[in-house]
N, C-alpha and C positions, 0 to 999 in steps of 0.2 A: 504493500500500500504506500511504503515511503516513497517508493517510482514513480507509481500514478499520482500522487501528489505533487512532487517537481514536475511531473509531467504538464500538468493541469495548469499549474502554477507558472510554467513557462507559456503555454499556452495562453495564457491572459494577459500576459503585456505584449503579444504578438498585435500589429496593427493589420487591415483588412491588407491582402497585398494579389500582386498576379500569378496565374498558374498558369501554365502554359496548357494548349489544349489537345495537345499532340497531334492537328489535324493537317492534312496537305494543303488547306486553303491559308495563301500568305496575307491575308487582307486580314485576316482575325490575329489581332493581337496578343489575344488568351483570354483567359476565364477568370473572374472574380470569385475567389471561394473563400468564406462561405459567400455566397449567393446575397449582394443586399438586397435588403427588404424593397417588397412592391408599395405602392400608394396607399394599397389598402390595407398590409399591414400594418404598417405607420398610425393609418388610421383605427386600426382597433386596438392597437395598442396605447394608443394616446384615449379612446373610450375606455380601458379596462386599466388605467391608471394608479386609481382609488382602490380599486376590488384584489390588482397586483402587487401595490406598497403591503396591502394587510397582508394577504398572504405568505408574502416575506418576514412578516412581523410574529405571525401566528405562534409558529412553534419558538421562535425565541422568550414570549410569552406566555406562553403554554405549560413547555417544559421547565418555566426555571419561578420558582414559587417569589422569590424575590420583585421578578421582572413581572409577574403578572401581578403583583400587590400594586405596581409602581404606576403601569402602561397597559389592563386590560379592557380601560374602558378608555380610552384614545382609539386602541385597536378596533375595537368592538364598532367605535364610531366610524370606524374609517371602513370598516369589510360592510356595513349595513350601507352605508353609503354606494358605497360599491354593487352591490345587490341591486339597490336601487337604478342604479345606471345600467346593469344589466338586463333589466325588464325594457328600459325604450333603447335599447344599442342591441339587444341579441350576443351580447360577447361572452356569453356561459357557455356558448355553444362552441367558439373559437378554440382551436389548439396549443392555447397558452398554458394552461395550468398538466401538473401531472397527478396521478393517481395518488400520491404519500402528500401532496400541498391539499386537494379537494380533501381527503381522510383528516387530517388536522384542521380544515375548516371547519367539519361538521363533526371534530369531536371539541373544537373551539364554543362553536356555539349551544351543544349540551351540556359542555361545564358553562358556560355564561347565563343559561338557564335554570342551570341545578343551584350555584349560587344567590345567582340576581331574581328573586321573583318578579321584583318590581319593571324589571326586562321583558317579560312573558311577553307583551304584545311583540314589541321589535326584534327578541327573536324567532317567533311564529312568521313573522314576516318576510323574513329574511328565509326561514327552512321554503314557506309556502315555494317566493321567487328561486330557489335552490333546487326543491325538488319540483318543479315543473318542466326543469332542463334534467336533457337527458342523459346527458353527460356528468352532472353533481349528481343524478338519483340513481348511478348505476355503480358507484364505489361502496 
């Protein structure tokens, strides 16, 4: 694992650069890899903003009893938020999140339940817009 981590770890301060494309046509100057983003990635990622900051934030909150005394209702605000923006943008549907980030959102928001009653509405809320898409109801 210490491999794959220098690995990684070099890998991240590498800037976007050209690949050659190995083809017989000389008028292609190469490939950009990885691949930048189209128009409309751009754009749902600038729509799933809010719902992406939290989910970065989840399990650092989640797992460390400190950090969620500190920062769990900023987070809470920010992923409901989020949700929110998901119902008029469709971005739950997008292949931004992975299976281990949606499982921590929605064991995020049963502990925010289990503790906060007074939460009960805005996280009903939040599961409703969550489990309508078929992509957070299927983890």
């Amino acid at each position: 694992t210490l491999l794959y981590h220098a690995s990684v770890t070099a890998m991240r301060g590498q800037k976007l650069s050209r690949q050659r494309s190995h083809s017989f046509d000389d008028d292609q100057d190469g490939e950009w890899w990885p691949p930048p983003l189209t128009e409309q990635d751009v754009a749902i990622r600038h729509r799933a903003k809010r719902l992406l900051q939290a989910i970065r934030q989840i399990p650092l909150v989640y797992y460390d009893i400190k950090a969620w005394e500190n920062e769990h209702e900023n987070v809470f605000s920010l992923f409901r938020q989020g949700c929110l923006d998901g119902v008029k943008s469709n971005i739950l549907e997008a292949a931004l999140y992975n299976n281990r980030q949606i499982e921590d959102a929605w064991l995020f928001l049963l502990e925010m339940r289990r503790r906060h009653k007074n939460r009960r509405k805005h996280v009903q809320e939040c599961a409703r817009v969550l489990g309508a898409s078929y992509n957070w109801s299927i983890v």
